[in-house]
N, C-alpha and C positions, 0 to 999 in steps of 0.2 A: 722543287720536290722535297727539300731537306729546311727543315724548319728554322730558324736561327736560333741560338741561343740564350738571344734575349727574350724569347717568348716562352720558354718553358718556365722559369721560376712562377711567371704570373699565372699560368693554365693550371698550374701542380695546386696550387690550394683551392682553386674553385673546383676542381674535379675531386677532392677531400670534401668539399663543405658540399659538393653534390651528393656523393657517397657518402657524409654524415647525415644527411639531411632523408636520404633512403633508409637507413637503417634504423632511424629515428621515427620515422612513419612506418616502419615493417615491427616495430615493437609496440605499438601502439593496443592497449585491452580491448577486446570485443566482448559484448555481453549478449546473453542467447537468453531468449523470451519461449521456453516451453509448458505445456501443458503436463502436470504430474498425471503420472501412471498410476496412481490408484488418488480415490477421492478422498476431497477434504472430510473430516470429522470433524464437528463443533460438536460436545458435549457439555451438555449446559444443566448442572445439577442445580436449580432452582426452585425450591420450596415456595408458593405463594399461599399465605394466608387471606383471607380478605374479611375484616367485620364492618356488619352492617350495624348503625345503631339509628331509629329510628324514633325520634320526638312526637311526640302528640299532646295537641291541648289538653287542657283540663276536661272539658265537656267534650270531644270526640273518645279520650277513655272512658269520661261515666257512662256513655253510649255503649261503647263498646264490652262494658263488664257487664251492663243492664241487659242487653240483649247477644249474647253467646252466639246465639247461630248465622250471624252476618256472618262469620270464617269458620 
């Protein structure tokens, strides 16, 4: 019924390194993945210019000056 006392020094530190080893996983970070309560805003002040520049031969402009009402 009564234990001897050659077995407690060696039970006394694995019941420490058990109870270290708990409090050590009970302090452990948890990270929480929720949805924000009001919605994202992306504001995107963005100016776009765009030029167009447009080449033509020689004879599609004289074409084009000779006769006006093609555009």
């Amino acid at each position: 019924m009564f234990r001897s006392a050659a077995s407690m020094p060696t039970a006394l530190p694995a019941a420490l390194a058990v109870l270290a080893a708990l409090a050590v996983a009970g302090c452990q970070p948890t990270v929480k993945v929720e949805a924000p309560d009001k919605p994202i805003v992306i504001n995107l002040n963005v100016k776009i210019e765009q030029e167009v520049r447009v080449k033509v031969e020689k004879d599609v402009e004289d074409l084009l000056e000779d006769r006006k009402d093609l555009f």
